[in-house]
C-alpha positions in Angstrom: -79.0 -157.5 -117.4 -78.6 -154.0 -117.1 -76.1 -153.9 -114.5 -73.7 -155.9 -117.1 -74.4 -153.9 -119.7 -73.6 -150.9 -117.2 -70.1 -152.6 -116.5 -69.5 -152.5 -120.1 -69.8 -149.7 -120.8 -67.8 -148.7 -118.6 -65.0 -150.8 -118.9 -65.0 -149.7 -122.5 -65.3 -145.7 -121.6 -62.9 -146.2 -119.3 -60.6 -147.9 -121.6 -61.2 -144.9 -124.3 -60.6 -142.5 -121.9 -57.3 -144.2 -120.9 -55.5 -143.8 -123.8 -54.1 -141.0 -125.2 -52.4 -139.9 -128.5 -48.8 -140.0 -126.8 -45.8 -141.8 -128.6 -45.2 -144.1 -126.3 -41.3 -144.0 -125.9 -38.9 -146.7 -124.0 -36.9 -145.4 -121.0 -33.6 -144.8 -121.5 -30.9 -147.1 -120.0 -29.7 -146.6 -116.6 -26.1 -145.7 -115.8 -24.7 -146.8 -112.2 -23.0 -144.1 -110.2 -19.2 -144.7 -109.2 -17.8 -143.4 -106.3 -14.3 -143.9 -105.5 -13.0 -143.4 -102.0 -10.6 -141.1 -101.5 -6.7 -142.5 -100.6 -4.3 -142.0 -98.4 -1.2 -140.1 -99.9 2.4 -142.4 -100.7 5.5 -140.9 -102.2 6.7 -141.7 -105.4 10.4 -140.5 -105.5 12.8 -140.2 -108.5 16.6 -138.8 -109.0 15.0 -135.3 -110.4 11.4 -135.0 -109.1 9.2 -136.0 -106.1 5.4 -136.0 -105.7 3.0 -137.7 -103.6 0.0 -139.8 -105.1 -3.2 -142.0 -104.5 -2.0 -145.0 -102.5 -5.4 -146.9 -104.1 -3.5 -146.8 -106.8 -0.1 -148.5 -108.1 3.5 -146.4 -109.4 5.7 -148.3 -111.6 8.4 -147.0 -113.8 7.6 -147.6 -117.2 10.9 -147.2 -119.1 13.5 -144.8 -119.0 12.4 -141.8 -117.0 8.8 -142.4 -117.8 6.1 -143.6 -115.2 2.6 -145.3 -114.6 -0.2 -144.6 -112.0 -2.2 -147.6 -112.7 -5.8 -147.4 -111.0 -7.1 -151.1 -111.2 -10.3 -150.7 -109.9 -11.1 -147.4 -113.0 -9.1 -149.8 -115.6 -7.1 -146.4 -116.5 -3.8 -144.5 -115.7 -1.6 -141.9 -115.5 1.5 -141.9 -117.6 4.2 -140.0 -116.8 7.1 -138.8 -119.0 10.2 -136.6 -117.8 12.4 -135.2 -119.9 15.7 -132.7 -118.8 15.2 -128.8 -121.0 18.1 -128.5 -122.7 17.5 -125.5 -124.7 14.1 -126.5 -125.8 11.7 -125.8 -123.3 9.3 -124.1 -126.0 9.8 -127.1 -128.2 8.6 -129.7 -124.9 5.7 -126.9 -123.9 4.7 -127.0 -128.1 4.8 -130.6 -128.1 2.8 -130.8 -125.2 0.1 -128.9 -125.9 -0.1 -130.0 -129.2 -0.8 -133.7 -127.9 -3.4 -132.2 -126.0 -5.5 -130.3 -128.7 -4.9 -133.4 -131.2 -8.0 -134.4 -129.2 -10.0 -131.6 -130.2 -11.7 -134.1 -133.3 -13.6 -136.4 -130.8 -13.8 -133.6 -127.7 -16.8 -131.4 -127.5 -14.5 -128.7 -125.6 -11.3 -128.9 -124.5 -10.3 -126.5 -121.1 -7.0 -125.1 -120.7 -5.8 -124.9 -116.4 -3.2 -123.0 -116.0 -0.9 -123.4 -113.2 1.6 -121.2 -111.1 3.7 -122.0 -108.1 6.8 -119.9 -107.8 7.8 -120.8 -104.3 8.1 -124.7 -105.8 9.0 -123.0 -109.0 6.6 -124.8 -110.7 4.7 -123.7 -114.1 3.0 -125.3 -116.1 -1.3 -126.2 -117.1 -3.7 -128.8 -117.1 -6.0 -129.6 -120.4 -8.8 -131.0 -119.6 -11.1 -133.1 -122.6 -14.4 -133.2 -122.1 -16.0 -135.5 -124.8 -15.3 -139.2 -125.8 -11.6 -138.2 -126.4 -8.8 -140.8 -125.8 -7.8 -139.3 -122.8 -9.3 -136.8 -121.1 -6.9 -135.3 -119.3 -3.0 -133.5 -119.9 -0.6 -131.7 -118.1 2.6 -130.4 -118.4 4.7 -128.8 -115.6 8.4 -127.6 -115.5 10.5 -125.0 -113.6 11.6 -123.7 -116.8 15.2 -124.3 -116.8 16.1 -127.6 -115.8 13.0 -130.0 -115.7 10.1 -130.7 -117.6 7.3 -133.3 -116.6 3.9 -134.4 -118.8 1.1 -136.3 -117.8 -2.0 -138.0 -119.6 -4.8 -139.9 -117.7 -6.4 -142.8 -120.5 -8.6 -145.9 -119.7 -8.7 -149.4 -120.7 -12.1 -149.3 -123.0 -13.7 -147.5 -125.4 -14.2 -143.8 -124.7 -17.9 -142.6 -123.4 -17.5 -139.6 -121.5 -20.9 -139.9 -120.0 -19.9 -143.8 -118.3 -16.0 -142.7 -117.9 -17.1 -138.9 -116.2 -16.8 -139.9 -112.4 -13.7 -142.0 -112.9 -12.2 -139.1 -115.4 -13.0 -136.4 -112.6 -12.1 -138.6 -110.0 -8.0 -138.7 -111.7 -8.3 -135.0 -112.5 -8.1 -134.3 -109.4 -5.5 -136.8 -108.5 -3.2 -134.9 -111.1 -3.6 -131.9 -109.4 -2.9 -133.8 -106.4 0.7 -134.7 -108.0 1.5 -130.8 -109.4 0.7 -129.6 -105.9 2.5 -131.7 -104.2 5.6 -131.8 -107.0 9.1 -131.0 -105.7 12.3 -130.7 -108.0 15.3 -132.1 -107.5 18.9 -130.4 -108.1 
């Protein structure tokens, strides 16, 4: 008899001593990592401009001098407009950034690249959104006389910068991909 009584106790010490005055709190969600591989480079060649870009993904033109990177696998793209300076190269570099900032209501922080290439005679900056922003990334680049390109990279869903932030980074760096490797055309 005493050993039960023994076992008990000690079931019901042990039991006491188990448990603590911690809120106990559910764990959080897990997000699965994304890595994309990284492409080999095709060209994508127009009458005023040349650049070379991710062959994972798919170039179409989308309408009168305006373009589409489609990346099937992120469900996003990059859209591409080009439009000829004629006298208003502040009013296209305005314009520009002024899409880019309209993001600043949803963006936690928005960071401004610039970027300069005189031997390509290239100028021009990359804006990149961090936050659950529409798009998250912009650029404009333009030799300043002739030619003016813009860029914006959006997806196919609902922003959420933490879920989007691999394929986000992942197309940053494919637009900087495209302004390096950018050529005018006379």
């Amino acid at each position: 008899m005493k050993s039960k009584s023994f076992v008990g106790f000690l079931i019901v010490f042990l039991f006491m001593v188990s448990c603590k005055d911690e809120e106990v709190l559910p764990k959080p969600k897990a997000k699965i990592r994304l890595e994309y591989p990284q492409g080999k480079l095709a060209d994508l060649e127009t009458e005023n401009f040349s650049f070379k870009f991710n062959q994972l993904a798919n170039a179409e033109p989308n309408g009168d001098q305006a373009y589409t990177i489609s990346y099937p696998e992120m469900k996003g793209a990059i859209f591409l407009s080009y439009k000829k300076i004629d006298g208003n190269l502040a009013q296209l570099i305005n314009d520009s950034k002024r899409l880019s900032y309209e993001h600043a209501a949803k963006a936690d922080n928005i960071v401004e690249q610039p970027y300069v290439n005189p031997d390509n005679k290239i100028y021009g900056a990359l804006f990149e959104v961090q936050g659950n922003a529409a798009s998250q990334s912009q650029f404009f680049v333009t030799d300043s006389t002739e030619h003016f390109l813009t860029g914006s990279v959006y997806f196919y869903t609902k922003p959420n910068y933490d879920s989007i932030l691999p394929a986000a980074s992942y197309l940053q760096n494919d637009i900087r991909g495209i302004i390096e490797t950018l050529r005018w055309k006379k």
